[in-house]
C-alpha positions in Angstrom: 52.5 72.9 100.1 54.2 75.4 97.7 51.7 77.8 99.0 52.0 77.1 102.1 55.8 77.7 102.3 55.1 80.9 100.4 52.9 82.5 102.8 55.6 81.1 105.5 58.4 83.3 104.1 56.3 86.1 103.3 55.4 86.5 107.0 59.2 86.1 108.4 59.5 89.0 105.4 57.3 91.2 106.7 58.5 90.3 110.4 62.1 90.8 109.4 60.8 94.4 107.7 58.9 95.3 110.5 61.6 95.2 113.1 64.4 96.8 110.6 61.5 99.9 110.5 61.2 99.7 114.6 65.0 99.8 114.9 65.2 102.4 112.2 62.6 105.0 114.2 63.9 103.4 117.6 64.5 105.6 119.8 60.4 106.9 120.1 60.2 108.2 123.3 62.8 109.1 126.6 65.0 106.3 127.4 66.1 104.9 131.0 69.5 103.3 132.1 68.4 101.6 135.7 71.6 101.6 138.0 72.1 98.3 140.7 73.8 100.6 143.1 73.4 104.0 144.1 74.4 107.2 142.9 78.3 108.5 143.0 80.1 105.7 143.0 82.2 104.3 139.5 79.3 102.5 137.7 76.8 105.7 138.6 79.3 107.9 136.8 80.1 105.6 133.4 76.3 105.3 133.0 75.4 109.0 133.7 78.3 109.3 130.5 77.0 106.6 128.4 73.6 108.3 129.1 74.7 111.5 128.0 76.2 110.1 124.6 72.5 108.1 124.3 71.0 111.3 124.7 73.3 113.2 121.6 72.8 110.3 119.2 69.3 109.4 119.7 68.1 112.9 120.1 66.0 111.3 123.4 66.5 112.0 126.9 67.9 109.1 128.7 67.7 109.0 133.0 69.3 107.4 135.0 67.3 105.4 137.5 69.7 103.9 140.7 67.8 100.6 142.2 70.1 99.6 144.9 69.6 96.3 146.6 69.9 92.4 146.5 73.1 92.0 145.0 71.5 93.9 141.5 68.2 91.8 142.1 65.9 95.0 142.9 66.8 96.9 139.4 66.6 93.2 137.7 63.3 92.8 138.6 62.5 96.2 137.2 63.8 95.3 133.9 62.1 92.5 133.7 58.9 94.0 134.1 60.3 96.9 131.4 58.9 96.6 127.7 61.1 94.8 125.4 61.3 97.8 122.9 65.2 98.9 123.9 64.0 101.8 125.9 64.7 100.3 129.4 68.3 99.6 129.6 70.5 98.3 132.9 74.2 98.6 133.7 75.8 95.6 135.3 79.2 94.3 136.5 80.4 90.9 137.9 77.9 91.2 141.0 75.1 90.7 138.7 76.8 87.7 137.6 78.0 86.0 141.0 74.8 87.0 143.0 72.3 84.0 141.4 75.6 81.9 141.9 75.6 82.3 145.6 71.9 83.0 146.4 68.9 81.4 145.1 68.1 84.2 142.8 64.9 84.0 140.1 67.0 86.2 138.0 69.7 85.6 135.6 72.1 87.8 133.8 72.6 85.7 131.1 69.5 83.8 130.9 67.0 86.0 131.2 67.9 89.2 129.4 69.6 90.3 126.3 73.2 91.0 126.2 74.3 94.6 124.7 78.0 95.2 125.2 80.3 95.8 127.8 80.9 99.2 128.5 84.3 99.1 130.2 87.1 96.9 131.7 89.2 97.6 134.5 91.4 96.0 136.9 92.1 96.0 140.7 95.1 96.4 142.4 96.4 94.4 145.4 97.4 97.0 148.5 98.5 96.3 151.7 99.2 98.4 154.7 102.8 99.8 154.7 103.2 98.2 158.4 103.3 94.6 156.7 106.4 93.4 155.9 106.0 92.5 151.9 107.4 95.3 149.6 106.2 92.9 146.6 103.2 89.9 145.8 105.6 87.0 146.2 106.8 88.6 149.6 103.2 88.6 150.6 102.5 85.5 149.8 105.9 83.9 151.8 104.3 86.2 154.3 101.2 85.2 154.5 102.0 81.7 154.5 104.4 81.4 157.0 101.7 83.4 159.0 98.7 81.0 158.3 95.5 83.0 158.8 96.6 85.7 160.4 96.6 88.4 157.4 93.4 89.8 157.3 91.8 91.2 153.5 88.6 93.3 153.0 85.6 93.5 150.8 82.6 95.0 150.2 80.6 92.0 150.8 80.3 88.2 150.6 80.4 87.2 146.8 81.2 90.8 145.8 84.0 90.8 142.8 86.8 92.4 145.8 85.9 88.8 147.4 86.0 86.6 144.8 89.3 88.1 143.6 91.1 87.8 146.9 89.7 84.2 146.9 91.0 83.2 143.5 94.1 85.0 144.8 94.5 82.3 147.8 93.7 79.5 145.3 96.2 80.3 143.3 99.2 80.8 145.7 98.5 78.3 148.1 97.4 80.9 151.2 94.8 81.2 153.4 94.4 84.5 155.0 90.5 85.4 157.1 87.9 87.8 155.3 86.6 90.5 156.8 83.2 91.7 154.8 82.0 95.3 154.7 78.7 97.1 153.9 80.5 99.5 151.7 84.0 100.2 150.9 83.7 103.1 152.9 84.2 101.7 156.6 86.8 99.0 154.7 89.1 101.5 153.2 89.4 103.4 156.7 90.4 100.1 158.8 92.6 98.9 155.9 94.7 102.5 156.0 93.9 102.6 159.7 96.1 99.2 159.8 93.6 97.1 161.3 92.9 95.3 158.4 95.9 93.7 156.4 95.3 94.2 152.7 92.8 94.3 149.9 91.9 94.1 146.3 90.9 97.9 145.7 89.2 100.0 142.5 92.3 101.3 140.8 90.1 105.1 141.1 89.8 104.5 144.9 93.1 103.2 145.9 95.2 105.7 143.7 95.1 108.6 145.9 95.7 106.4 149.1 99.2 105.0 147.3 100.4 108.3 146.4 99.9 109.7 150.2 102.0 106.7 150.8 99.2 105.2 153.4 98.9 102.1 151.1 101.5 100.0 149.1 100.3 98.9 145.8 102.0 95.5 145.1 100.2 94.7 141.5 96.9 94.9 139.2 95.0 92.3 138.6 94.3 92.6 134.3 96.4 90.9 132.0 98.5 94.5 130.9 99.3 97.1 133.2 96.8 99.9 133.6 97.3 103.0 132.1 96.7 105.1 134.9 98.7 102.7 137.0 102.2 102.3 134.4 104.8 101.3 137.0 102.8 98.9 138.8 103.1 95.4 137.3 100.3 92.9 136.8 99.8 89.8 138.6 101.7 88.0 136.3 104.9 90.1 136.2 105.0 90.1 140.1 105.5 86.4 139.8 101.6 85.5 140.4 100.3 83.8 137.5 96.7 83.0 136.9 95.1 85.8 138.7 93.6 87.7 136.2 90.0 89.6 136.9 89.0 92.4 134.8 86.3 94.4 136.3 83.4 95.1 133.9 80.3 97.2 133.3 78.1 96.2 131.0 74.3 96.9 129.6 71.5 94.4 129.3 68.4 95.0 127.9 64.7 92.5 128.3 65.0 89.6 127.1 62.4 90.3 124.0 63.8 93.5 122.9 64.1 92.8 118.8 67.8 92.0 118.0 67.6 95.3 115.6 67.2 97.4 118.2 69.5 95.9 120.2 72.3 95.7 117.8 71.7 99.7 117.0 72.3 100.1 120.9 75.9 98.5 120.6 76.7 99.9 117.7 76.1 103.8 119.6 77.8 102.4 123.3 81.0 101.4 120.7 80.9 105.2 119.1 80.6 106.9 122.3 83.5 105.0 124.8 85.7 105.4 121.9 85.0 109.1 122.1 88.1 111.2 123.3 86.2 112.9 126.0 84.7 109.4 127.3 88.4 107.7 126.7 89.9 110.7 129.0 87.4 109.8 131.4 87.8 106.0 131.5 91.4 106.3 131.7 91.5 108.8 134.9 89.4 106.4 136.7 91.4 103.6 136.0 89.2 101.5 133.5 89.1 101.8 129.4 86.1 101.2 126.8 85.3 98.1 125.4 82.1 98.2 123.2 81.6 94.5 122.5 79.6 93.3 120.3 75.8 91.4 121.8 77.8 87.7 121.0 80.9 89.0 122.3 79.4 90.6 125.7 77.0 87.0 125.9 80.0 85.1 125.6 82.0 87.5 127.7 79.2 87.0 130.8 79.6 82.9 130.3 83.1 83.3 130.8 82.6 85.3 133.4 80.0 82.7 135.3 82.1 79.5 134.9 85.8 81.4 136.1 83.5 82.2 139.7 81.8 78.7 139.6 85.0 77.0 139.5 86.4 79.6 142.6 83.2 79.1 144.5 83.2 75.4 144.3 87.7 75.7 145.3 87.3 77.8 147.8 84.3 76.5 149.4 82.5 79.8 149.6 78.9 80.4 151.3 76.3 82.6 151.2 75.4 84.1 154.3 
């Protein structure tokens, strides 16, 4: 028995040994950070940056490969089929989270990968056309529900974060106003300063420049503080909505074999490099801020994450479609 138990512990030795070498050499070859959406928009630039800070402390080359489609599915699949040695890497956000929560998805997040960190937080903010009559959130919500589903709000898609938000938005206060789903933010921004649609939850980067041309009215952001690019707009909170609080994320997961060694190293380098000053500038002009949590915190962080949206799809009675 005692020899037994010996020859037990010597192998989890040498396994333990084994990987602490493999982290230690890791990276061995170029790396890849796939992309669930395609290039130029806010989580195509953060991981073309983290992917340049990869490259300087790795001393590997790191692409970026954009897989658009599904609701993050498409570039799932591809990491799934990815070896688990760290070198295939993916950015995700709250989509990848709420998709398998709406659709029948074979993929999970959560369950079948291995969190790394989250990469950034950042809030929305709730405009509305400057033709409606609410120069503040409670004013829109007395608004809207003296005017029972007549307010119209836009998003980039059934189940997208923009939705949800809005959604938990109307739990909260007691409204009901009619969605109007997009493709794209594209077409949605130009009816919503076009005044044919009412209001919206927008990207702090993409709304900013329509508030300051005065063609949208921002009434509050949706984190828990006020955003830094954003200082005299108050949260949700201070405008008299309590529990309306969504953070925006990006994150990275990595397959879901990928030696904890390796994975931890990975954190450890996404923490250095969003704490930079030139990465912190960057954040902070597009409206977001670096996290670099640790593989429990960002695992814990995408349960959290999953159960807040399961209660508001279950509320709000929301369907895929």
């Amino acid at each position: 028995m005692n020899h037994r138990i010996g020859i037990i512990l010597l192998s989890l030795f040498i396994a333990m040994l084994t990987a602490t070498v493999h982290a230690q050499n890791f990276p061995t070859r170029p790396m890849r950070v796939l992309v669930p959406l395609a290039a130029g928009g806010g989580m195509d630039s953060v991981s073309r940056n983290i992917s340049g800070s990869f490259a300087e402390a790795f001393g590997q080359s790191v692409v970026v490969d954009n897989r658009p489609g599904a609701g993050s599915l498409v570039a799932l699949g591809t990491l799934a089929d990815a070896a688990p040695d760290g070198h295939t890497l993916m950015m995700i956000s709250a989509t990848t989270v709420i998709y398998p929560l709406l659709y029948k998805s074979p993929l999970d997040a959560a369950r079948d990968f291995a969190p790394v960190s989250q990469v950034t937080a950042q809030g929305y903010v709730l405009v509305v056309h400057p033709s409606l009559p609410a120069k503040s959130a409670l004013e829109l919500v007395q608004y809207a529900k003296a005017n029972p589903d007549k307010l119209t709000y836009s998003s980039s898609g059934i189940g997208s974060p923009i939705h949800m938000t809005t959604e938990l938005f109307q739990i909260a206060t007691g409204t009901k106003m009619i969605h109007v789903p997009y493709k794209g933010m594209g077409a949605a921004y130009a009816d919503l300063v076009g005044g044919r649609i009412s209001l919206s939850f927008a990207t702090i980067i993409s709304g900013q420049q329509h508030i300051k041309a005065g063609r949208l009215r921002a009434l509050g952001v949706s984190m828990g503080k006020r955003a830094p690019a954003m200082p005299e707009t108050p949260t949700m909170a201070e405008a008299g909505i309590p529990g309306v609080v969504v953070v925006n994320w990006y994150g990275l997961i990595a397959p879901k074999a990928v030696p904890p060694a390796i994975i931890n190293k990975i954190a450890t380098e996404t923490a250095k490099a969003v704490k930079a000053p030139a990465m912190e500038k960057h954040l902070i002009a597009d409206g977001s801020e670096g996290v670099g949590s640790t593989p429990a915190e960002f695992t814990a962080h995408i349960k959290a994450e999953s159960e807040q949206w399961k209660r508001v799809i279950k509320q709000g009675g929301i369907k895929a479609q």
